[in-house]
C-alpha positions in Angstrom: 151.0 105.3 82.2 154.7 105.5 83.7 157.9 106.8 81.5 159.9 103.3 80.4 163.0 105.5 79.2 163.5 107.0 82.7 167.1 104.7 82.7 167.5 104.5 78.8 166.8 100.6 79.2 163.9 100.8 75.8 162.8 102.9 73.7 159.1 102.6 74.0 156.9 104.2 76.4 153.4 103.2 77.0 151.4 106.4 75.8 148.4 105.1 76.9 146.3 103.1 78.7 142.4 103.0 79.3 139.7 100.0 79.5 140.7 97.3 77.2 137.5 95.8 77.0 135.6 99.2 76.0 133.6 98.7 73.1 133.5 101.2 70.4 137.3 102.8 69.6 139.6 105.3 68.0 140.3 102.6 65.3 136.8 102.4 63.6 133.4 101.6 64.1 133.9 98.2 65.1 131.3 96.9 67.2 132.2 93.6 68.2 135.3 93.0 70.0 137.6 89.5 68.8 139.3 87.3 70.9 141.6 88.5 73.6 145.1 89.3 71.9 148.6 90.4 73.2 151.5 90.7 71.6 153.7 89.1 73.9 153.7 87.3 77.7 150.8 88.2 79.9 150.7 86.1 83.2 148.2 86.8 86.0 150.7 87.8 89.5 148.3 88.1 92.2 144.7 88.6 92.9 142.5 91.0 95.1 140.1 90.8 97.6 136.2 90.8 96.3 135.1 94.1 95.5 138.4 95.7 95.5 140.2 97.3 92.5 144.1 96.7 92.3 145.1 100.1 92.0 148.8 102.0 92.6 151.2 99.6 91.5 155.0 100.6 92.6 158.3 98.6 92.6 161.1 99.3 94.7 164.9 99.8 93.6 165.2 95.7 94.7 162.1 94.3 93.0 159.9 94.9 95.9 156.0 95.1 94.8 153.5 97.6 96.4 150.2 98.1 95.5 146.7 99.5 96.8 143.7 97.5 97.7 140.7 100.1 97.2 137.1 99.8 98.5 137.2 95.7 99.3 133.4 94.6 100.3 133.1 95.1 104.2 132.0 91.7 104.3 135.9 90.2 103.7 137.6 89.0 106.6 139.8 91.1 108.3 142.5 92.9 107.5 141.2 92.3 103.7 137.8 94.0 104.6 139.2 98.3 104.6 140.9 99.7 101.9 144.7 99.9 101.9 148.5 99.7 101.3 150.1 96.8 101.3 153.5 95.1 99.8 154.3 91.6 98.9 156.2 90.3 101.9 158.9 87.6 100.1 159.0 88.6 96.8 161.0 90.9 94.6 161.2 91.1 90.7 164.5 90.2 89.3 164.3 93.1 86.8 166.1 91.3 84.2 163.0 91.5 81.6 161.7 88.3 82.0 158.2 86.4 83.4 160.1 83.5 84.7 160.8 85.2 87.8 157.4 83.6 89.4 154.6 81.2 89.2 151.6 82.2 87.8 148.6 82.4 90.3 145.8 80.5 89.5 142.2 81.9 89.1 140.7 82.2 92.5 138.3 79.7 92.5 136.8 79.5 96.1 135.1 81.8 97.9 137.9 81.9 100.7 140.1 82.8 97.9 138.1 85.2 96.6 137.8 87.3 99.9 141.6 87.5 100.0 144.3 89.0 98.1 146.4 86.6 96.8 149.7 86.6 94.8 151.2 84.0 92.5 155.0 84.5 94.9 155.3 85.8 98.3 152.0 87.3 100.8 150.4 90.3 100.6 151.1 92.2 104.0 148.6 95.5 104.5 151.1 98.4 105.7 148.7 100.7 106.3 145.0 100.8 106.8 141.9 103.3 106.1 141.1 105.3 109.4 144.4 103.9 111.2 145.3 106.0 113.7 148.0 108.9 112.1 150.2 112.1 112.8 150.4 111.7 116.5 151.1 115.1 118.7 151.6 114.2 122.4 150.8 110.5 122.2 147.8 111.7 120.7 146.7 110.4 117.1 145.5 114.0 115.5 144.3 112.4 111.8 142.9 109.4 110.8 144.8 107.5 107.8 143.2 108.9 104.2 140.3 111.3 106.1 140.2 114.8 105.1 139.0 117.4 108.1 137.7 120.7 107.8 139.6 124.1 108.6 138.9 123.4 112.2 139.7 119.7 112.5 136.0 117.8 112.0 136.3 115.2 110.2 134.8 114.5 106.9 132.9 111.4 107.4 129.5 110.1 106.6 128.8 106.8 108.1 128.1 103.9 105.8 126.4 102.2 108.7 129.2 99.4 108.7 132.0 98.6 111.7 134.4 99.7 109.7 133.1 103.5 109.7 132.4 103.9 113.1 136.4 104.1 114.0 135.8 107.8 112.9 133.0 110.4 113.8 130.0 109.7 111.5 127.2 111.3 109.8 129.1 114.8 110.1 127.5 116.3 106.9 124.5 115.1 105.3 125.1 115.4 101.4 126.7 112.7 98.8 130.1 111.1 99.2 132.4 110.1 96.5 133.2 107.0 98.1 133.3 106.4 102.0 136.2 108.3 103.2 139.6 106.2 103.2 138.2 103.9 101.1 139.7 104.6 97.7 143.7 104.4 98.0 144.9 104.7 94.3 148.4 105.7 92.9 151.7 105.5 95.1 155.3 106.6 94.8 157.9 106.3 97.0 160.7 109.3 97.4 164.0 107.6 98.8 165.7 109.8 101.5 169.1 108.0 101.5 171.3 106.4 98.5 169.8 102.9 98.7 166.4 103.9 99.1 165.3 101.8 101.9 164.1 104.9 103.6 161.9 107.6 102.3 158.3 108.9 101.9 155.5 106.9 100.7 153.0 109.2 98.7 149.6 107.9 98.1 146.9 109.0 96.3 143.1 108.8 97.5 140.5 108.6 95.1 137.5 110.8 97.2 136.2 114.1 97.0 137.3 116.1 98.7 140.7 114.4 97.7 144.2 113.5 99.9 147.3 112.3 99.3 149.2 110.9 102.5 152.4 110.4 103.5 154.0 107.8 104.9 157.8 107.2 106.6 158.8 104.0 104.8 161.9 102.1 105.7 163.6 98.9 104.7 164.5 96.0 107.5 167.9 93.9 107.1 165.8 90.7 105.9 164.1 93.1 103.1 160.9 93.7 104.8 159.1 97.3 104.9 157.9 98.3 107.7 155.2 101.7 108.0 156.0 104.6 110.9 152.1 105.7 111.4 152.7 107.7 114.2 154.5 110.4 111.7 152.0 110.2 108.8 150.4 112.5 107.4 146.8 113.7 105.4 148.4 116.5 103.2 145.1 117.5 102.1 144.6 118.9 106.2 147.6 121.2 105.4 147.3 124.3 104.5 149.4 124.5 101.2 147.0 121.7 100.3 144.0 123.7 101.1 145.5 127.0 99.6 145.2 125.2 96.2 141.7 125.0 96.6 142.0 121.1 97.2 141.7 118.3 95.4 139.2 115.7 94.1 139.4 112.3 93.0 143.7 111.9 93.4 143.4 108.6 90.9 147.1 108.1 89.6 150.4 109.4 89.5 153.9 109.6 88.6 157.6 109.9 90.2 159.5 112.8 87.9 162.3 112.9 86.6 163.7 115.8 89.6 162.5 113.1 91.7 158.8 114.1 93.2 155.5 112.5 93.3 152.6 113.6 90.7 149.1 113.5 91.9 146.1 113.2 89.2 142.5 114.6 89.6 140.1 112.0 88.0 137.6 114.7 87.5 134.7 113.1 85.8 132.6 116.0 86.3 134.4 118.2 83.9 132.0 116.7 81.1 130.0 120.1 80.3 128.4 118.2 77.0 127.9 114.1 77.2 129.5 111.5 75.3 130.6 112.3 71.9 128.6 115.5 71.6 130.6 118.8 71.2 129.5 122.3 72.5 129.2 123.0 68.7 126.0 120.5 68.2 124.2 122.6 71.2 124.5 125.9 69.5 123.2 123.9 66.4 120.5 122.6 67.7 119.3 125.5 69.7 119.1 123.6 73.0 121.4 121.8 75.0 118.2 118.8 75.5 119.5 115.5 75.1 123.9 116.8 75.5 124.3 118.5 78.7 126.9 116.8 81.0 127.5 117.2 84.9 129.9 120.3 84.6 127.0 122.8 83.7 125.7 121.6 87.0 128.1 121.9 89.4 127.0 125.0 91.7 123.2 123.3 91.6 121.7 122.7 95.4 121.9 118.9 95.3 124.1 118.5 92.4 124.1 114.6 91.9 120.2 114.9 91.8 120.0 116.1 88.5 120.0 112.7 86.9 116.8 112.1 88.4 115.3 115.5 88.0 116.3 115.2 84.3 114.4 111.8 83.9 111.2 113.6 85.9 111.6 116.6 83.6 112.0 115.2 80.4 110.3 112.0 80.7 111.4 109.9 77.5 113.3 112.1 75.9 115.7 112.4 79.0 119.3 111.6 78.5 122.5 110.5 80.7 124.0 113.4 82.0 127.9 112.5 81.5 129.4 112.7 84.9 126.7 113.6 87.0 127.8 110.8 89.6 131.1 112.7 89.9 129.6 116.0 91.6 129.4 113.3 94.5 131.6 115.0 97.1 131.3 118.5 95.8 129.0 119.8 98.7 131.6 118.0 101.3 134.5 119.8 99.3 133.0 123.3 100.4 132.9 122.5 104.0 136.5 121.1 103.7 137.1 124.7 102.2 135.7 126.7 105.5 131.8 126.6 104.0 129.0 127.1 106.8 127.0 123.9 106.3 123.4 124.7 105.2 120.5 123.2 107.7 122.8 120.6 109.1 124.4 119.5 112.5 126.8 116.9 113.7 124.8 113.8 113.9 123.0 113.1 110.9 120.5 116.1 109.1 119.4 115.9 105.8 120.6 117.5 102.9 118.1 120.5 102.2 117.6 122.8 99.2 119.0 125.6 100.8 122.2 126.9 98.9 126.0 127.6 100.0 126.4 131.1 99.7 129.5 131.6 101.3 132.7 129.7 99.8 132.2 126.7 97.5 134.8 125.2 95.5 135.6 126.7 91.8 135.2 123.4 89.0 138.2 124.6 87.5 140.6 125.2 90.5 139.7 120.5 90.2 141.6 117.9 87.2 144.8 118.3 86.6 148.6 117.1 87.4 149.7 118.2 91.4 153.3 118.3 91.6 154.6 117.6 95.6 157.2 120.1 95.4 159.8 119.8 98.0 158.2 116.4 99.3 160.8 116.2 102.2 159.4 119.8 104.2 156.8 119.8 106.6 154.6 120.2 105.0 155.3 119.3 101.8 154.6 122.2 98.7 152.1 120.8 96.1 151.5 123.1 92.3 149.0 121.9 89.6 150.1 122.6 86.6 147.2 124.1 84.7 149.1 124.4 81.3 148.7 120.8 81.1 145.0 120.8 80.8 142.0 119.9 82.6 140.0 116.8 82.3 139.6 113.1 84.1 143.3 112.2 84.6 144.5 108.7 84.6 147.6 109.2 84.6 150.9 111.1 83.4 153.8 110.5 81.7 156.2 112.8 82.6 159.7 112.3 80.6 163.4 112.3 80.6 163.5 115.7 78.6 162.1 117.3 81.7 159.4 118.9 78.9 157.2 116.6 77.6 154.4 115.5 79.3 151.9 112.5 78.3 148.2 112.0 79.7 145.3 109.8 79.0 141.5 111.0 80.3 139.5 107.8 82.0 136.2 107.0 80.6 133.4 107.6 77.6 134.9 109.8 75.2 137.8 111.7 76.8 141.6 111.0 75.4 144.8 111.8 75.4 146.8 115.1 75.5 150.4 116.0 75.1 152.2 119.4 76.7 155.6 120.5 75.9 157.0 122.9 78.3 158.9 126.0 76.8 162.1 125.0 78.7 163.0 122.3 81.6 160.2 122.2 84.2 162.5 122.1 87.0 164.4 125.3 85.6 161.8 127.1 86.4 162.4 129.3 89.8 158.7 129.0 90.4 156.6 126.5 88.8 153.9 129.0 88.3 156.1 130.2 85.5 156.1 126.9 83.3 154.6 128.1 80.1 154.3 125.5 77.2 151.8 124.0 74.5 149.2 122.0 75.0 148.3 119.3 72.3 145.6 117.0 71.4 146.1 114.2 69.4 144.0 113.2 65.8 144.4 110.1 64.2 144.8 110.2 60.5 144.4 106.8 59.6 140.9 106.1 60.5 139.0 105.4 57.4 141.7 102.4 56.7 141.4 101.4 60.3 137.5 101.7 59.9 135.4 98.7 60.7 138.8 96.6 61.7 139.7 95.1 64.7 141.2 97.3 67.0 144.3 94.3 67.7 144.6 94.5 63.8 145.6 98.3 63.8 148.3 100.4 64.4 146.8 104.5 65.0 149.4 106.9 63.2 148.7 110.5 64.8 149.3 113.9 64.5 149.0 116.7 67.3 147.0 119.4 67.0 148.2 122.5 68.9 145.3 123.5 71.4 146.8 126.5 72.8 149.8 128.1 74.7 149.9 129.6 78.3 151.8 130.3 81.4 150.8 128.6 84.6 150.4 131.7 86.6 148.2 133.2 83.9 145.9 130.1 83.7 145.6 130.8 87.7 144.6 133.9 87.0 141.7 133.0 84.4 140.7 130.5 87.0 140.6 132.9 89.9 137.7 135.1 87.5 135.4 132.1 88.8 136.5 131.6 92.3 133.5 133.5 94.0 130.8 131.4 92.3 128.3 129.5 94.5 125.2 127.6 94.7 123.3 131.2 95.2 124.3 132.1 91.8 122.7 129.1 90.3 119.4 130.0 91.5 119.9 133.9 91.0 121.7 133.4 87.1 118.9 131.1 85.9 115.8 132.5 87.5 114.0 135.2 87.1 113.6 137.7 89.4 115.5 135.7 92.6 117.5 137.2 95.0 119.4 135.3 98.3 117.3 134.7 100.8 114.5 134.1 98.9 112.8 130.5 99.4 114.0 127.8 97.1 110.9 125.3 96.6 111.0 122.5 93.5 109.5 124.9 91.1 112.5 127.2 91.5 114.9 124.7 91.1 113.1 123.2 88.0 113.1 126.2 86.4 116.9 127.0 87.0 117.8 123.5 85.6 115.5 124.1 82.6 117.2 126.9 81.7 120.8 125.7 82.2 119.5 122.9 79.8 118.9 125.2 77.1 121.5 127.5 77.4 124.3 125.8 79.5 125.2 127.5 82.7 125.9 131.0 82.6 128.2 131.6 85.3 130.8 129.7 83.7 132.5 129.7 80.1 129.9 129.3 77.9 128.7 127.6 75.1 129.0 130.6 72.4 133.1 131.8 74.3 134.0 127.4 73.0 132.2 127.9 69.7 134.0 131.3 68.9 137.3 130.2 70.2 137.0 127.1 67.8 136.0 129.5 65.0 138.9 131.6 65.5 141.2 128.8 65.9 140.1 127.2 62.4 140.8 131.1 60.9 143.6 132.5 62.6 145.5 129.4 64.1 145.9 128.3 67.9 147.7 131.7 68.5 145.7 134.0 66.9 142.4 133.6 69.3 141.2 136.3 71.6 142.5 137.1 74.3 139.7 136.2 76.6 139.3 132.8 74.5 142.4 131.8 75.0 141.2 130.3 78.6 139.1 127.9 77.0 141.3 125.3 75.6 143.1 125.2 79.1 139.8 124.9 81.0 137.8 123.2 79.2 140.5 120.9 77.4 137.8 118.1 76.3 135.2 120.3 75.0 137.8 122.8 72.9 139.7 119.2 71.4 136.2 118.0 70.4 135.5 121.0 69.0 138.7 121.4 66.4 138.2 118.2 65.7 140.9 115.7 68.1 140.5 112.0 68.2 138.8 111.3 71.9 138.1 107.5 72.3 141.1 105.1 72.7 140.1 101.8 74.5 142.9 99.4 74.3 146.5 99.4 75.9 148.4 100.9 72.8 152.6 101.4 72.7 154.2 104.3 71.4 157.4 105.0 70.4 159.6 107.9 71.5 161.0 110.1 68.8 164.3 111.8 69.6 162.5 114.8 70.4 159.9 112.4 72.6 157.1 112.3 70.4 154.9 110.3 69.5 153.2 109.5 66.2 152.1 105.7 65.8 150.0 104.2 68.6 150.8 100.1 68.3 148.0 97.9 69.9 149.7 95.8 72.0 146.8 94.4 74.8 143.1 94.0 73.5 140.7 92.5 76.3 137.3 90.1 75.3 134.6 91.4 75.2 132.1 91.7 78.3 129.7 89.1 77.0 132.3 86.3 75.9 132.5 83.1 77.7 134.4 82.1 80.7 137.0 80.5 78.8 138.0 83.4 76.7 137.7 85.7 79.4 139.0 84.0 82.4 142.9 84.1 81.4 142.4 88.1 79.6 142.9 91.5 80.8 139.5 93.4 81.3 139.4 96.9 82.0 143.1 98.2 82.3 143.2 101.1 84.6 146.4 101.5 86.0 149.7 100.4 84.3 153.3 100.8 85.4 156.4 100.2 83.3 159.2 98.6 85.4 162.8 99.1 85.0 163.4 95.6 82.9 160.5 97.1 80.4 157.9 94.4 81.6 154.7 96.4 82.2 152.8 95.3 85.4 148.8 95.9 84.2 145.5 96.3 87.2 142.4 96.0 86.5 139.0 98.0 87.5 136.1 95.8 85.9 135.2 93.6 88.7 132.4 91.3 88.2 131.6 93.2 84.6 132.6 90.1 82.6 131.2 86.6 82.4 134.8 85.0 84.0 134.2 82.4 86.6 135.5 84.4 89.5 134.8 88.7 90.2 138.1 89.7 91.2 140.2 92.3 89.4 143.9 91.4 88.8 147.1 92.4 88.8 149.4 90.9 85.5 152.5 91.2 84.2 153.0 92.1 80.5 156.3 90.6 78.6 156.4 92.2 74.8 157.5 90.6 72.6 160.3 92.4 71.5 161.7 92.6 74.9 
């Protein structure tokens, strides 16, 4: 989601984008998808290599395109077989608002052309490369490109077992790894250091846990090339600012601000403490959390991605998907990053034992919101999160030309879109630990019309429900109040009569999990703090709560919408139009993808599973896809196209 008004040239701005093939929607209880529809141009610009998302799309001031190529199968030729940046050598967008400025590529139909990535004008040239050699001291390469290292420079690698991993120390830390390190580049933005902007910083995001964004020096030849300077990149995530803020997880998109600074999302799928469209309130109905409880209540568990499975064992038939349980990979691996002594293991290989970290361990809520690289020039650079602006599985946000309002869309089953409106002009703030705002949720007040229609037939009118008001610094503060929780008090909250040091067999771990079932996990908010803040909300208003509720809508954003009753499922590419005061109240359906199980030719020429999308200057919005191979096209490659609308 990128701000079109940034230069006044429309008046729309894309407010928001998630899958656009997901079935089930805002708009009704409309279970079949139509045929593909767009309301304007939509031409396919290049293709990438097999197994790769196209992720981090970015256009230069002269039309230059950039964009990531994140986890390609190992098995592609080289350079198209490791993850990373690259720009369209030969090419630039004319900006002038129209899809005539190049050929359309063709659906890659071969199997050469399906290991490469490919573009309708021009050749994709890599720039930079997972594990490349970075941040040189003394002739000496100090980082590798996109790999986090511990406090005292290890790096944080498990080997996958293929070439391409043993550039880098392997097998480290035994746990789970949210993706092999490097191999998940996502969002970029480039911050020009002189008037024309042919020289600068490249930000990028990586889409790991524990979670980076780099730095690049990025200049501009006299034939319109770009060229990378490796040797003076940098991991900000090895910094220390970086690792003051706790870290982060999961850096999936972005956005440039207004004031000129790169915006860094955490895609925190694990913040889901109650699954799918289940709210906190249907636990305390029913008694037991059996059957809703989502990978947040497990997040300090010995082994947390193991639940799944130890749910199925427990609970036999009437076990359940624990939402986001896939996304506590990399939690483990962000506590040694922190300084954590690594339980029973040693460089080389050990396995990953039952026995829990006691010492630090990363807080859930310090992970999934909007990073700010403040003063992106310094060495090192000075990142924020802005906690007013909610937590949950960021996309991406939309930060506008008011310098106030700030759009987001959540990625995946059930999560949605949120709005905060700053008191006064972010950058107006001496310290952006002072930025105190509202925080919104939106509910869509058209839905019985829009019931059982297609979603291309119907046009979402909204209105915003307030979900709270805080200060940055104070949502710190609420945040800190869980900073000293660790795997030990798992075991010692939800079992009877432990203590640390005593042994941790199966039985003791059931019975923990059993009881974090039923009654959620205890050394966290908690199921009756969301159900009394909703009650209070519903009698005394979003600013009549409790004091000690008032944390709840700020750090646990999805549950406390749910809860009060916000619209949380949007799954096509919908338009919105920007008020005067920016905001929004009509979302216009503008891309709706086939469905998964329609044939070839409906599906071949149609977007599938929109994940990133960036508005260019000239208002033509350039559209990526994450869905490979999850549609019945004739080739698995994700896309990159170029949206005209109509009005244009």
């Amino acid at each position: 989601m990128r701000d079109v008004s940034r230069r006044n040239l429309m008046k729309a701005s894309v407010a928001a984008a998630l899958g656009a093939s997901v079935v089930g929607t805002a708009s009704g209880e409309n279970t079949e998808t139509p045929a593909p529809t767009v309301r304007g141009d939509l031409k396919r610009f290049s293709s990438t290599a097999f197994g790769a998302e196209a992720t981090g799309p970015y256009v230069f001031e002269d039309g230059s395109f950039l964009y990531s190529l994140q986890h390609p199968s190992r098995d592609n030729p080289a350079p198209f077989d490791r993850a990373g940046v690259g720009y369209v050598s030969g090419f630039q967008f004319d900006l002038e608002g129209s899809n005539d400025d190049f050929s359309e590529l063709s659906a890659p139909a071969t199997e050469d052309e399906q290991r490469q990535v490919l573009a309708g004008e021009g050749e994709y040239e890599l720039l930079a490369r997972e594990e490349d050699p970075v941040n040189y001291e003394d002739g000496e390469p100090t980082e590798l490109f996109g790999v986090t290292q511990t406090p005292d420079g290890t790096n944080i690698v498990i080997s996958d077992g293929s070439e391409a991993g043993d550039i880098a120390e392997t097998g480290n830390f035994a746990s789970t790894q949210y993706g092999n390190a490097a191999s998940n580049p996502d969002a970029n933005e480039f911050v020009g250091t002189n008037a024309q902007e042919t020289e600068g910083y490249l930000f990028t995001n990586w889409e790991n846990s524990p979670g980076n964004v780099t730095r690049i020096p990025l200049s501009q030849t006299s034939d319109g090339e770009w060229e990378a300077d490796l040797e003076n990149a940098i991991n900000l995530a090895n910094t220390e600012p970086m690792r003051e803020l706790g870290g982060t997880r999961v850096n999936c998109y972005g956005d440039k601000t207004p004031w000129g600074t790169m915006v860094s999302s955490e895609e925190n799928y694990a913040h889901t403490r109650v699954s799918l469209t289940a709210t906190v309130g249907d636990v305390v109905e029913a008694g037991t959390g059996k059957g809703l409880r989502g990978g947040h209540e497990f997040w300090n568990r010995p082994n947390p991605t193991e639940i799944q499975g130890a749910i199925n064992e427990y609970y036999g038939d009437e076990s359940w998907y624990v939402q986001g349980y896939w996304a506590l990979d990399g939690v483990e691996l962000l506590a040694y990053y922190l300084g954590s002594d690594a339980p029973d293991q040693s460089p080389g290989g050990a396995t990953n034992t039952l026995t829990p970290i006691g010492d630090e361990y990363p807080n859930p809520y310090r992970h999934g919101y909007h990073m700010d690289i403040r003063e992106p020039t310094a060495d090192p650079p000075q990142p924020v999160k802005y906690y007013v602006m909610g937590r949950t599985a960021w996309e991406a946000p939309d930060f506008q030309n008011d310098r106030q309002t700030v759009y987001g869309c959540s990625d995946g089953d059930s999560k949605g879109i949120y709005k905060f409106v700053a008191e006064r002009p972010i950058p107006e703030y001496d310290d952006p630990m002072d930025v105190a705002g509202t925080l919104y949720a939106p509910k869509v007040t058209n839905s019985d019309a829009a019931s059982n229609r297609p979603p291309s037939e119907v046009d979402l009118e909204i209105e915003w429900l307030e979900l709270g008001y805080a200060a940055n610094d104070e949502i710190e503060s609420w945040i800190a109040d869980y900073d000293d929780v660790t795997q030990v008090d798992y075991l010692a909250s939800h079992v009877d009569g432990w203590t640390e040091g005593d042994a941790v067999t199966p039985a003791v771990l059931e019975e923990a999990d059993r009881e974090v079932v039923e009654n959620g996990n205890q050394d966290y908010i908690t199921d009756a703090e969301v159900v009394e803040w909703a009650d209070q909300y519903e009698q005394r208003g979003p600013r009549g709560v409790d004091e000690d509720l008032r944390r709840v809508p700020f750090l646990e954003t999805r549950a406390a919408a749910k809860e009060v009753g916000a619209s949380i499922e949007f799954s096509v590419v919908y338009r919105g139009e920007l008020t005067h005061d920016y905001n929004v109240t009509t979302l216009e359906p503008v891309i709706v993808g086939p469905a998964f199980d329609q044939p070839a030719e409906t599906a071949d020429d149609a977007l599938r599973n929109v994940d990133n999308v960036y508005v260019m200057d000239d208002g033509r919005v350039l559209c990526l896809e994450d869905g490979f191979a999850e549609s019945n096209r004739s080739y698995p490659n994700d896309c990159v196209y170029v949206f005209e609308p109509e009005d244009l």
